[in-house]
SEVEX-367286 format. One record per residue (C-alpha): residue number from 1; residue in one letter; x, y negated, z. Coordinates in Angstrom, 1 decimal, padded with zeros to 4 digits. Example, Ala and Ser with C-alpha at 12.3 -4.5 7.8 and 13.67 -1.06 7.14 Angstrom:
<rs>
<1,A,<012.3,004.5,007.8>>
<2,S,<013.7,001.1,007.1>>
</rs>
This chain:
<rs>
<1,X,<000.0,000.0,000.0>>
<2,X,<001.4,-003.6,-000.2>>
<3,X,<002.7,-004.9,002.8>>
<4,X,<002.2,-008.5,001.9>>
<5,X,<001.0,-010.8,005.0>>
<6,X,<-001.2,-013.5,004.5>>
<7,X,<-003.4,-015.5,006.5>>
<8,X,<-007.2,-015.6,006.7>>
<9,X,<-008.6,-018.3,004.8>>
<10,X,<-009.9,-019.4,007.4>>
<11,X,<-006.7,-020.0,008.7>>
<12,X,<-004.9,-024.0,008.5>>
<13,X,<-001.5,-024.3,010.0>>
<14,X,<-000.8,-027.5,010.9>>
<15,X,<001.8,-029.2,008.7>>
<16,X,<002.2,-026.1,007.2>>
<17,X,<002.4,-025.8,003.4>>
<18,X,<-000.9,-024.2,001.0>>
<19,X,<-000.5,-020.7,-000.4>>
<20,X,<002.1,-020.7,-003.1>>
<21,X,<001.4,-021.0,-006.6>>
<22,X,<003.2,-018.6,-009.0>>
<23,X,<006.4,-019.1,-009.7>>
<24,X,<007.1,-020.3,-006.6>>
<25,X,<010.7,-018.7,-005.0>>
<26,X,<010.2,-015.4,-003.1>>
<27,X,<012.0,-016.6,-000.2>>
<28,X,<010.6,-020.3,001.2>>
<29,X,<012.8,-022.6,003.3>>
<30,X,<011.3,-022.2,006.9>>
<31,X,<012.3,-025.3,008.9>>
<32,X,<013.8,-024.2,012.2>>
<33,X,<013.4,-020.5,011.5>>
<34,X,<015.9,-019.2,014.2>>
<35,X,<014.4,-021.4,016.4>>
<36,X,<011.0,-020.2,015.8>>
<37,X,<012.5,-016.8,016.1>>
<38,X,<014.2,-018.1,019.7>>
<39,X,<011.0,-019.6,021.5>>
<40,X,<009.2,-016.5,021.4>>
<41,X,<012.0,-014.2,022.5>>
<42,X,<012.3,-016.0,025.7>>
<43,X,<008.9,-015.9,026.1>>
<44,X,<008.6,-012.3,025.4>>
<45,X,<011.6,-012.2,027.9>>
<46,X,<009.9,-014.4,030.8>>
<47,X,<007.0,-011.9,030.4>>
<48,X,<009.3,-009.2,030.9>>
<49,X,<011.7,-009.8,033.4>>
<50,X,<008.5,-010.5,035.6>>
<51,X,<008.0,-006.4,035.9>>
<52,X,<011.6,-005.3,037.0>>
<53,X,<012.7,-008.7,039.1>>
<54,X,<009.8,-008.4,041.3>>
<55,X,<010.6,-004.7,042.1>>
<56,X,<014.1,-005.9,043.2>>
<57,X,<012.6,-007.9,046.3>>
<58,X,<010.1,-005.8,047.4>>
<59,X,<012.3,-004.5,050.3>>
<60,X,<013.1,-008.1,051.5>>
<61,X,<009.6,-009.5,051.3>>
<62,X,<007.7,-006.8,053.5>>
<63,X,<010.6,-007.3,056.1>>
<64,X,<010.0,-011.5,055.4>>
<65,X,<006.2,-011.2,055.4>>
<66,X,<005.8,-007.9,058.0>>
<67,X,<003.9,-006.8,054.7>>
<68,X,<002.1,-003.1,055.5>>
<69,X,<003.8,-000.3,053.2>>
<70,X,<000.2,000.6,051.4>>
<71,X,<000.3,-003.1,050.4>>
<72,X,<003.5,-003.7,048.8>>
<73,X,<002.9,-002.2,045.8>>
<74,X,<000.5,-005.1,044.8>>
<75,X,<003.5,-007.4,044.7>>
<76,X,<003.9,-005.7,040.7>>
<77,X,<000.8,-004.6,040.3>>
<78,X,<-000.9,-007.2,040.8>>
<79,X,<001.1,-009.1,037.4>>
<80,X,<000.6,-005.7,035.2>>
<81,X,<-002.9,-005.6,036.3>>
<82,X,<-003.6,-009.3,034.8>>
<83,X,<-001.9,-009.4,032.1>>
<84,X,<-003.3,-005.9,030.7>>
<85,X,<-006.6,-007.5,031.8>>
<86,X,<-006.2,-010.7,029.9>>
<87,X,<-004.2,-010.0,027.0>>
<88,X,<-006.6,-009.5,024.3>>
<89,X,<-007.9,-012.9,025.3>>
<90,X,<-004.9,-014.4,025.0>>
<91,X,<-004.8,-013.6,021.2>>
<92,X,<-008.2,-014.7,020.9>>
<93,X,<-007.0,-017.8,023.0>>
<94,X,<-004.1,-018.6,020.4>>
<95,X,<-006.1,-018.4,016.8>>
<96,X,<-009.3,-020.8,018.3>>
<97,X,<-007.1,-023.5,020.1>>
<98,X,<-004.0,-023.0,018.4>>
<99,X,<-001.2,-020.2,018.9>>
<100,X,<001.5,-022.6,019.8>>
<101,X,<-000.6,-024.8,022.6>>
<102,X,<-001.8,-021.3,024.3>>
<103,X,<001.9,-019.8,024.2>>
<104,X,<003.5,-023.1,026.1>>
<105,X,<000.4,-022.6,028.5>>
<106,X,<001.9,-019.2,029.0>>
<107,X,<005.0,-020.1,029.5>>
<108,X,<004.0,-023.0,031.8>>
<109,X,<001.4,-020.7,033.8>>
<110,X,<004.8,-018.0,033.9>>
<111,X,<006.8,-020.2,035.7>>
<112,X,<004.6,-022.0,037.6>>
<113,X,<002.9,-019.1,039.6>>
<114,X,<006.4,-017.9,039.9>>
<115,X,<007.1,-021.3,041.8>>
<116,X,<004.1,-019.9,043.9>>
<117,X,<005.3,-017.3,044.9>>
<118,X,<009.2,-018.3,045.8>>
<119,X,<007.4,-021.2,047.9>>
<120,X,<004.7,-018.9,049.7>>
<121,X,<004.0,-019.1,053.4>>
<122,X,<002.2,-015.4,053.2>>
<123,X,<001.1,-012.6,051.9>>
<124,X,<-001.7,-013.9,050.0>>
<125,X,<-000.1,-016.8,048.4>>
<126,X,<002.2,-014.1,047.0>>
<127,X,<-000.3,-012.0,045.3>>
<128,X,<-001.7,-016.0,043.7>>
<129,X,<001.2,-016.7,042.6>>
<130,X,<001.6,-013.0,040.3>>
<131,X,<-002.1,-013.0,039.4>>
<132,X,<-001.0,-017.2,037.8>>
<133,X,<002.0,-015.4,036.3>>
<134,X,<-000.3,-012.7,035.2>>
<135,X,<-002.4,-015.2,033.3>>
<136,X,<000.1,-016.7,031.4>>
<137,X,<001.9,-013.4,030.5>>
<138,X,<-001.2,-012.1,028.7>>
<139,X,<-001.0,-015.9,026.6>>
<140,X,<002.7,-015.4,025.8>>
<141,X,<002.7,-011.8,024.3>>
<142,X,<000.2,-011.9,022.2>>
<143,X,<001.3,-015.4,021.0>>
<144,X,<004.8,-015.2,020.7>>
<145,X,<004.4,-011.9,017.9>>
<146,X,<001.6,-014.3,016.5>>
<147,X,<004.2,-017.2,016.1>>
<148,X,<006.5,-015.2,014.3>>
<149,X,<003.8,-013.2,012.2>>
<150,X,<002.4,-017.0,010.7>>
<151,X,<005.3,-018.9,010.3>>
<152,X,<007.5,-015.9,008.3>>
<153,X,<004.6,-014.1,006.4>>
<154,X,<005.7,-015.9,002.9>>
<155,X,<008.8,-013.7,003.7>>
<156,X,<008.1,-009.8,004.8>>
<157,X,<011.7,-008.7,004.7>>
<158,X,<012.6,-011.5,007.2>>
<159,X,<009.4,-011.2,009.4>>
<160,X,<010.3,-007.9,010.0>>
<161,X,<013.9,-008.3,010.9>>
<162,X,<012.6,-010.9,013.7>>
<163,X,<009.6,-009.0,014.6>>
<164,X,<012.7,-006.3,015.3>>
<165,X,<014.8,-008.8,017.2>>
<166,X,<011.6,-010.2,019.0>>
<167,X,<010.9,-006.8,020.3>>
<168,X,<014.3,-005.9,021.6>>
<169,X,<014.0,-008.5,023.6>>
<170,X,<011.5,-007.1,026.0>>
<171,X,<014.2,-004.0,026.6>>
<172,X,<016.3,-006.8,027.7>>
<173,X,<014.4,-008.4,030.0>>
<174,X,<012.8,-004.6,031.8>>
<175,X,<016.4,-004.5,032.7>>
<176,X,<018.3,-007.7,033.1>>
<177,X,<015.7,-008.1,035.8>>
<178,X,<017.0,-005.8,038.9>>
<179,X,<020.2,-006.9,037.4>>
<180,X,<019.5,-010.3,038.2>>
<181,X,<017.5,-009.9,040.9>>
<182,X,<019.8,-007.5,042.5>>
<183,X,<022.9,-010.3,041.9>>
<184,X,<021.1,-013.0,043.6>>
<185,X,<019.8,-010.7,046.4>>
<186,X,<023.4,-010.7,047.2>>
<187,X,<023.9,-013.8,047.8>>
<188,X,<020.6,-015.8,048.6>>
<189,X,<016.7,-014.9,049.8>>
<190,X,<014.4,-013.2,047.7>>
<191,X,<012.4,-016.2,046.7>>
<192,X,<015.4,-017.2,044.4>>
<193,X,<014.4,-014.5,042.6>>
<194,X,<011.0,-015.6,041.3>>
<195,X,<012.9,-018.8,040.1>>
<196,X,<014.7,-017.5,037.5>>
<197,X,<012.0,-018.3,035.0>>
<198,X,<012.3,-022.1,035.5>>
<199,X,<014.9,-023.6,033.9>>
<200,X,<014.0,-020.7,031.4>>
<201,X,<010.3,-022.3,030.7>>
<202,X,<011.6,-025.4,030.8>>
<203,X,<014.2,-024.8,027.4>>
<204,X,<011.3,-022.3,026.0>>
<205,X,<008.5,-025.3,026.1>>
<206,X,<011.3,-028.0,024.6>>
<207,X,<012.5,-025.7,022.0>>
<208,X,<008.4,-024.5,021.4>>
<209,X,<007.1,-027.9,020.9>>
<210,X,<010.1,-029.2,018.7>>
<211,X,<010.9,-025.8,016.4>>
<212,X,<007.1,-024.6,016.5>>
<213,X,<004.4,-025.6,013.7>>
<214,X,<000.7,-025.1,015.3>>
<215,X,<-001.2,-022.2,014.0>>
<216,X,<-004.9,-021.9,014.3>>
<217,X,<-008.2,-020.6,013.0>>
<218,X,<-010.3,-023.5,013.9>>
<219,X,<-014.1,-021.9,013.4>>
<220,X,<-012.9,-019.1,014.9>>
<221,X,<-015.6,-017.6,017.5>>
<222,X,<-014.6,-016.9,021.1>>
<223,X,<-015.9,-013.6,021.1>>
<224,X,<-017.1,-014.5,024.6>>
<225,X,<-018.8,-010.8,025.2>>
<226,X,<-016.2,-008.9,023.9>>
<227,X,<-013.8,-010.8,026.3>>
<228,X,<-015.6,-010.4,029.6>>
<229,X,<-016.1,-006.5,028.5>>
<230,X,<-012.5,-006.3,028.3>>
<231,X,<-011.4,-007.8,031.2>>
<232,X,<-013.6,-006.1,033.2>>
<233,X,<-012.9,-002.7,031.1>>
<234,X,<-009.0,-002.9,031.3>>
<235,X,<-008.8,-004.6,035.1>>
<236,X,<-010.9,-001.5,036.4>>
<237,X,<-009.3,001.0,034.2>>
<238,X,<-005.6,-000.4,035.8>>
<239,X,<-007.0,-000.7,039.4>>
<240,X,<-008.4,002.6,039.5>>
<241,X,<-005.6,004.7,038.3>>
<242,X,<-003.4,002.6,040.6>>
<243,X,<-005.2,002.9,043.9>>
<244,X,<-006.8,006.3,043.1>>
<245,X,<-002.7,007.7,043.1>>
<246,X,<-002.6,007.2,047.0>>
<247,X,<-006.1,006.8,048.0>>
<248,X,<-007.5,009.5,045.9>>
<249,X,<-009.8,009.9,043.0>>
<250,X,<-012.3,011.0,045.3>>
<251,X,<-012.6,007.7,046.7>>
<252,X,<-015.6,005.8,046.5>>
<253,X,<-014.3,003.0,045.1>>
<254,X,<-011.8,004.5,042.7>>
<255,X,<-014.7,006.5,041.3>>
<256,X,<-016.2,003.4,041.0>>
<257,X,<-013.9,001.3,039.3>>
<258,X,<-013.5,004.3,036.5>>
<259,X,<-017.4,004.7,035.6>>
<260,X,<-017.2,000.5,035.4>>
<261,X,<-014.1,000.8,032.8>>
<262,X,<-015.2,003.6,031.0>>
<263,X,<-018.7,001.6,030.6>>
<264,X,<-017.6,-001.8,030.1>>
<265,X,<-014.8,-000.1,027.7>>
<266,X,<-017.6,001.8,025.5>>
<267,X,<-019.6,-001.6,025.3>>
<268,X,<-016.7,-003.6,024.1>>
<269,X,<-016.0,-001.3,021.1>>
<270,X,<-020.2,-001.3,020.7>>
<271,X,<-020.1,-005.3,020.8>>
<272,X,<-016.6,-005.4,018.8>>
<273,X,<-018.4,-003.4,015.7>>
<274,X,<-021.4,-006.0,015.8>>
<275,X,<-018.8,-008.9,016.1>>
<276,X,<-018.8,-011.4,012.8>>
<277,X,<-015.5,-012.1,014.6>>
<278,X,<-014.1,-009.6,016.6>>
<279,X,<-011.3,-010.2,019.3>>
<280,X,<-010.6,-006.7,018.5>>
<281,X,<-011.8,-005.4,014.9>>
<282,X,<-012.5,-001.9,016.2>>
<283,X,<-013.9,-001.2,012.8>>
<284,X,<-009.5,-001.5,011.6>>
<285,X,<-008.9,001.6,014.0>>
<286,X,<-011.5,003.8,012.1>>
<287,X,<-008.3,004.3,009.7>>
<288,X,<-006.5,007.8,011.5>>
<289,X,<-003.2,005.8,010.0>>
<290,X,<-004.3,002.7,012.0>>
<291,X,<-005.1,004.5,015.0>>
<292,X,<-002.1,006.8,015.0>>
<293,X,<000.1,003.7,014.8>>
<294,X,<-001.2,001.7,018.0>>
<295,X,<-001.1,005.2,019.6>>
<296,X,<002.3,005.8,018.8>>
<297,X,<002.9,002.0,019.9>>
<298,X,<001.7,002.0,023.3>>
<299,X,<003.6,005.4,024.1>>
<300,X,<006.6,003.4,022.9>>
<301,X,<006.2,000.9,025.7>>
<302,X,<004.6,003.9,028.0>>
<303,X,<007.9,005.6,027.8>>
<304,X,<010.2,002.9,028.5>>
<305,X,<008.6,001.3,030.7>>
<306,X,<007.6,004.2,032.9>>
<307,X,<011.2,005.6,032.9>>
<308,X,<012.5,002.4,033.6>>
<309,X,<010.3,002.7,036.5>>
<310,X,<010.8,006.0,037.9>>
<311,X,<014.7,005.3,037.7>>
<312,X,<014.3,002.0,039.9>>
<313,X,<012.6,004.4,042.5>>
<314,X,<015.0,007.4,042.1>>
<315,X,<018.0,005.2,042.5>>
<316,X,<016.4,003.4,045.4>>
<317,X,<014.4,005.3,047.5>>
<318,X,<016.2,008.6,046.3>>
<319,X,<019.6,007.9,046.4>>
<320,X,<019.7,005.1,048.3>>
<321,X,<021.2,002.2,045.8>>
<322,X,<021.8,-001.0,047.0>>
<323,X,<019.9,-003.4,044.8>>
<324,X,<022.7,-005.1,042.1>>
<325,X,<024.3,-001.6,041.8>>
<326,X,<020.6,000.0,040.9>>
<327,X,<021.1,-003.0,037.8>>
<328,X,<023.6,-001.9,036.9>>
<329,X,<023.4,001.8,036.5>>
<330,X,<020.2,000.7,034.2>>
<331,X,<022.7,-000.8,031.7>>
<332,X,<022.8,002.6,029.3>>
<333,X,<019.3,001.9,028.9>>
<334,X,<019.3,-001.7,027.7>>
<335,X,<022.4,-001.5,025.5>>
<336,X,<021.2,001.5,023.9>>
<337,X,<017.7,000.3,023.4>>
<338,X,<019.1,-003.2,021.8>>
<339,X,<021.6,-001.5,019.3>>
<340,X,<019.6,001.1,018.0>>
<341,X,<016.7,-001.7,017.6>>
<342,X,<018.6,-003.0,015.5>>
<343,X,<019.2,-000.5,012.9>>
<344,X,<015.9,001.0,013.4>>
<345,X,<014.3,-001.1,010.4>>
<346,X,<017.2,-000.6,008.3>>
<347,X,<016.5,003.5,008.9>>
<348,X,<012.7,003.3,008.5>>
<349,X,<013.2,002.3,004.9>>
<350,X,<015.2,005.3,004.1>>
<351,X,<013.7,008.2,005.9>>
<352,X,<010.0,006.4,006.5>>
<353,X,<008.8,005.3,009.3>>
<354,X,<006.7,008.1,010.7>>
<355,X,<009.6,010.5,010.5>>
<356,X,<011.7,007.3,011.9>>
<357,X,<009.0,007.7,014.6>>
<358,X,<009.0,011.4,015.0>>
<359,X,<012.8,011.3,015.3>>
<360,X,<012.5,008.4,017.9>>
<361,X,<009.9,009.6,020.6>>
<362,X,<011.7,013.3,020.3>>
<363,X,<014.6,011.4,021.7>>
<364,X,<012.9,010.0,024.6>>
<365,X,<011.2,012.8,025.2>>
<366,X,<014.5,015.0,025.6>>
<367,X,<015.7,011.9,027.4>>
<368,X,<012.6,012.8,030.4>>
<369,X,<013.4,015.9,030.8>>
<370,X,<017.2,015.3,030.8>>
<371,X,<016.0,013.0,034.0>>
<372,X,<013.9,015.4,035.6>>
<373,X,<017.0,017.1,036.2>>
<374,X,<018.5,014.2,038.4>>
<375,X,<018.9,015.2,042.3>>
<376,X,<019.3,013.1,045.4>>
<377,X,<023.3,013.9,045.0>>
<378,X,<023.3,014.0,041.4>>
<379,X,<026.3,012.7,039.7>>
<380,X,<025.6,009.4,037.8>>
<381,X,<026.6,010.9,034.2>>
<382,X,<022.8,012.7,034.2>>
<383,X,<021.5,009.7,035.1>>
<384,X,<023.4,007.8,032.3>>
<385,X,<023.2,010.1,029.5>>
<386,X,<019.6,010.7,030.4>>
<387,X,<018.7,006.5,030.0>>
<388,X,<021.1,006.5,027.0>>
<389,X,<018.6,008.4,025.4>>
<390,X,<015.7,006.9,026.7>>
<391,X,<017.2,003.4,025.0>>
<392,X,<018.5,005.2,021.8>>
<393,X,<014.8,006.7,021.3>>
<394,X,<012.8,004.0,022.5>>
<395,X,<014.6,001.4,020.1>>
<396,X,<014.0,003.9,017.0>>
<397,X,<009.8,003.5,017.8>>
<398,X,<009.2,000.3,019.4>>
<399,X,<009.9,-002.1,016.9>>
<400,X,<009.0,000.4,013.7>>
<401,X,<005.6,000.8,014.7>>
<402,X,<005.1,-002.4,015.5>>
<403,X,<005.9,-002.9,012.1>>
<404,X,<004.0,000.0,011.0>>
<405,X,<001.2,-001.4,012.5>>
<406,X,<001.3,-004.5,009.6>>
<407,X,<002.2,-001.9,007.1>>
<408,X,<-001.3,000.2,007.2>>
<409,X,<-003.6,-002.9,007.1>>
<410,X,<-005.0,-005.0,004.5>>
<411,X,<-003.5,-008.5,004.2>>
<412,X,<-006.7,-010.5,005.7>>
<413,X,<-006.4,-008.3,009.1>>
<414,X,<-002.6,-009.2,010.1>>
<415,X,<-004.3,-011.2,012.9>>
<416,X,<-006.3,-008.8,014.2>>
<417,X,<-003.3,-006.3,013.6>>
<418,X,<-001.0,-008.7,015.6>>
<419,X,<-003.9,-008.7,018.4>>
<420,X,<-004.1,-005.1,018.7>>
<421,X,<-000.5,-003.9,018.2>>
<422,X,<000.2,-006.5,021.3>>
<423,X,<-002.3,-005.4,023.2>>
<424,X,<-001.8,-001.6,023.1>>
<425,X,<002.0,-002.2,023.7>>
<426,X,<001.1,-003.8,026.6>>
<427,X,<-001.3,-001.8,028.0>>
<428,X,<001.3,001.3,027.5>>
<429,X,<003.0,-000.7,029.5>>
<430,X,<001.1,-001.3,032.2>>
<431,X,<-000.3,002.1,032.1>>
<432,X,<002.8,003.2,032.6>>
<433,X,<003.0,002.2,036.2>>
<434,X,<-000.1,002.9,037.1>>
<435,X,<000.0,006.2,035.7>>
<436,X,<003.0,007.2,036.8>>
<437,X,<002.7,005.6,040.3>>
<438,X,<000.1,008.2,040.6>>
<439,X,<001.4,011.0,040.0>>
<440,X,<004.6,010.4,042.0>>
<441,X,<002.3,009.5,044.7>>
<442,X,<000.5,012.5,044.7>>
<443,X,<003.1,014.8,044.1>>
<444,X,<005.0,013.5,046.7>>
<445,X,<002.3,013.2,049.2>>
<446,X,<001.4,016.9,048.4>>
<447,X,<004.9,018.1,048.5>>
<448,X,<006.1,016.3,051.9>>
<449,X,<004.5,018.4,054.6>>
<450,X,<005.9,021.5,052.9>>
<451,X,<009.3,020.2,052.5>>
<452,X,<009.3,018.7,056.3>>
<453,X,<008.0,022.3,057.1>>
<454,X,<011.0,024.1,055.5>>
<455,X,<013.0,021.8,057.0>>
<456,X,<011.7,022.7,060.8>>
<457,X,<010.4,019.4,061.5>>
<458,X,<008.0,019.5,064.9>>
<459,X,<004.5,019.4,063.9>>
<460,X,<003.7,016.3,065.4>>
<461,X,<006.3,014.5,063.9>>
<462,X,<006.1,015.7,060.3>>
<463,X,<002.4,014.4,060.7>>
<464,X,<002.8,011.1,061.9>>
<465,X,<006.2,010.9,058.6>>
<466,X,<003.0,012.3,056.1>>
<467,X,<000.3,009.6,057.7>>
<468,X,<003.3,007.1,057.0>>
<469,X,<003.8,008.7,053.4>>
<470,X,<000.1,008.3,052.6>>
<471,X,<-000.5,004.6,053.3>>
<472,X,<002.2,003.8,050.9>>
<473,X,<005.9,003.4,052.6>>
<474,X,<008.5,006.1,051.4>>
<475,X,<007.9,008.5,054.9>>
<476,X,<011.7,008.3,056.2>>
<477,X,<012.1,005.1,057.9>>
<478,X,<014.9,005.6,060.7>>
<479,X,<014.3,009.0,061.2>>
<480,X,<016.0,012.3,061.4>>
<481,X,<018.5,013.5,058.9>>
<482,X,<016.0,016.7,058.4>>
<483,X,<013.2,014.0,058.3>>
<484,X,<015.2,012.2,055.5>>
<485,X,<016.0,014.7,053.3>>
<486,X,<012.8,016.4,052.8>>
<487,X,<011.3,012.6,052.0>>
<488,X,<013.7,012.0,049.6>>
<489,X,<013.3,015.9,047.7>>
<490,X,<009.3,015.0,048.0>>
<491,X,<010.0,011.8,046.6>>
<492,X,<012.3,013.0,043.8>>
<493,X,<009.8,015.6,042.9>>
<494,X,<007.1,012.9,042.5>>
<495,X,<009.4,011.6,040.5>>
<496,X,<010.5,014.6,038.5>>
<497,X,<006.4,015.8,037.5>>
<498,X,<006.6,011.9,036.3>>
<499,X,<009.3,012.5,033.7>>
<500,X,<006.8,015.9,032.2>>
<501,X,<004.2,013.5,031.6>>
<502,X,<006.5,010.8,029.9>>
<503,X,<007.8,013.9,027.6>>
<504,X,<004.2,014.9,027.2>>
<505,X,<003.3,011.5,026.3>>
<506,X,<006.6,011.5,023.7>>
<507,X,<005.5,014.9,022.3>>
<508,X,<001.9,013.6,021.6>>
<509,X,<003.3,010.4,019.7>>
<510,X,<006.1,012.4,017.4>>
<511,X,<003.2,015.0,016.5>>
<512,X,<000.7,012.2,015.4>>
<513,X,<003.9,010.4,013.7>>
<514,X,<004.3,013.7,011.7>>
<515,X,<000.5,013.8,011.1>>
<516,X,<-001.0,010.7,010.4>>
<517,X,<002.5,008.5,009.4>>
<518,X,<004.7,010.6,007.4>>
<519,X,<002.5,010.4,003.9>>
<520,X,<004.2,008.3,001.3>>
<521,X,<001.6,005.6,000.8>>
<522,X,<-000.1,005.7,-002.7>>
<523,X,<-000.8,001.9,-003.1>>
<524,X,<-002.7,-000.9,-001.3>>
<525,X,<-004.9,000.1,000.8>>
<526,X,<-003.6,003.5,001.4>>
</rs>
């Protein structure tokens, strides 16, 4: 099919030039292209970094704060949870009122609940402050792919090369933030943390509203139904996996919070179909090729997220690494991630991007179960080689089926394309930890009183370590060594059934790769 982009014709760019006439040269000048290109990495990396740096203080706020173990976790999910809520919004946000004014909001909302949170007197300001950060996350993804989709469409080749920079940027920022967080935890409070992304938004709004032409579909409807059905949808959905992984599905209120996001979830794709404008043109995803790609595109962001998560907890909680050091043993991951980004596109062309994609999520698969095999006195080399090949296979899918995701559409629905490929990625993302926060939490919860047990732990005791395990702190506190090590084999087996569903969730997106994205396309439209 032709991969041409275009914009709806609804669509009037501000300053921006008419469609080109024929004859025109393939390749436009784009004023401030690598600025363009520039504004909505940083953006894409404010967004980011706000998952991993947050994990980073979560050991010196609850002492700070006296913050109860089962209510810590909030601190990150409380960000993942907006911003999976709000993100199809966002995109919506950007084409009525313009892409560029609702990305600086972003960036401005970033920073500023950040500022929240680094000046907060409690608990609750805290969880403010990330839902505000939240908020201007879900503006900022979907915008900053939409920047670079409307100002470089005249010139596929180079929109795609940007799209694949643009994307590494978000392995950058998953793990530059315990980096950075770890390196200032050494030498200042954890509020200086959540500052990071000031002087940041301050350069990304300059550079945004001096490189940046504004972008909009003026008469386009808000879609106000199909946004309050998927706030509410994707909010409960997150909140109910989360909290049902250590209060239990059984729960009232878990139960709850599934029935309202698989009912709210079912009406937004019954309104979406209806939609003159949809938010998200459901009726794009009855294509298997179309479906298969945003499949394949959130496990890309499932994977590398949730590793990335499971590795900050093994290295912490497991082995007992101090903060910065935890950073930097995360490094294989980023640097393989950004490199073989890089050349992913430059592959794609030759072997096709759904065996590209195969090939890639193989890789991260064998990269799980190389982790599961990590112990509490594993040597670092199977932690490394493991997160080696998390980045190398997680940079050969993220940015190609973004791309991919262009590639199966018609030219009038790269918007909604854009939208949905944004979305999905993020709520992989965010799925991600709540998924996987589950299932370590019940695996560990299930496997602690056998392990303390074996271990010939008094009853009493090993009660009061799995009443402690279940409201949500790690078990051990200052406790026996006995006590300790059968918390941190629990934990590390939580951690381990973690790494099988990541491979399962690989496995799932090579087959449908094979399936649905392997066929040589026979012409537009194919």
């Amino acid at each position: 099919m032709s991969t041409t982009v275009g914009r709806t014709p609804a669509e009037t760019p501000a300053g921006a030039p008419a469609e080109a006439p024929a004859g025109t040269p393939a390749k436009p000048v784009i004023e401030h292209g690598r600025l363009v290109l520039a504004v909505a990495c940083l953006g894409l990396f404010m967004s980011f970094i706000e998952v991993t740096a947050a994990i980073s203080t979560l050991r010196a706020l609850q002492v700070d704060m006296q913050v109860p173990p089962a209510d810590l976790s909030w601190v990150s999910s409380t960000y993942t949870l907006v911003v999976a809520a709000c993100v199809l919004s966002g995109g919506a946000l950007g084409e009525r009122f313009g892409r560029r004014r609702v990305f600086v909001t972003g960036v401005v909302a970033l920073a500023a609940g950040s500022l929240v949170v680094a000046t907060a007197s409690g608990f609750a300001q805290v969880l403010v402050g990330r839902a505000i950060s939240g908020i201007g996350g879900a503006l900022v993804l979907p915008t900053s792919l939409a920047i670079i989709t409307t100002t470089f469409f005249v010139d596929l080749p180079r929109m795609l090369r940007y799209i694949t920079i643009w994307v590494s940027m978000s392995g950058v920022g998953l793990a530059v933030g315990p980096l950075l967080g770890g390196a200032l935890l050494d030498r200042f409070d954890w509020p200086a943390v959540y500052l990071v992304n000031t002087p940041i938004a301050v350069a990304t709004v300059a550079l945004a509203l001096y490189a940046v032409k504004e972008t909009k579909v003026p008469d386009r409807a808000l879609d106000l139904g199909g946004q309050f059905l998927s706030v509410v949808g994707l909010g409960t959905l997150v909140y109910g996996i989360a909290v049902g992984g250590r209060a239990g599905y059984d729960d009232p209120v878990v139960v709850a919070s599934l029935v309202v996001a698989a009912v709210s979830l079912t009406a937004l794709v019954l309104v979406e179909r209806r939609a003159p404008v949809p938010m998200l043109d459901v009726r794009m995803m009855g294509s298997l090729r179309v479906s298969a790609t945003l499949v394949v595109s959130a496990s890309a962001l499932f994977t590398f997220v949730g590793v990335i998560f499971l590795e900050v907890m093994f290295l912490q909680r497991v082995q007992a690494t101090p903060p910065l050091e935890t950073g930097l043993k995360l490094l294989p991951a980023m640097v393989a991630f950004v490199l073989s980004t890089l050349v992913a596109q430059r592959i794609a062309t030759k072997v096709g991007p759904g065996r590209l994609l195969a090939a890639g999520s193989v890789v991260t698969g064998a990269a799980a179960v190389v982790l599961v095999g990590q112990q509490p006195d594993s040597a670092y080399g199977i932690t490394a080689l493991g997160l080696a090949l998390l980045g190398l296979g997680s940079g050969l899918v993220v940015a190609p089926s973004t791309a991919a995701a262009f590639a199966v559409v018609q030219p009038a629905q790269m918007g909604s394309a854009s939208n949905a490929v944004t979305a999905f990625r993020q709520v992989g993302s965010v799925l991600a930890t709540a998924v996987l926060g589950s299932v370590l939490a019940v695996r560990f919860i299930g496997e602690l009183p056998d392990r303390l047990a074996a271990a010939h732990v008094p009853q009493p005791v090993a009660a009061a370590v799995v009443e402690v395990a279940r409201s949500g702190g790690n078990g051990s506190g200052r406790s026996s060594a006995a006590v300790t090590e059968a918390v941190g084999a629990s934990f590390n087996a939580g951690i381990g059934t973690g790494m099988w569903v990541v491979a399962g969730v690989s496995a799932l997106a090579a087959v449908l790769s094979l399936a649905f994205l392997s066929r040589k396309e026979k012409g537009a439209g194919a």
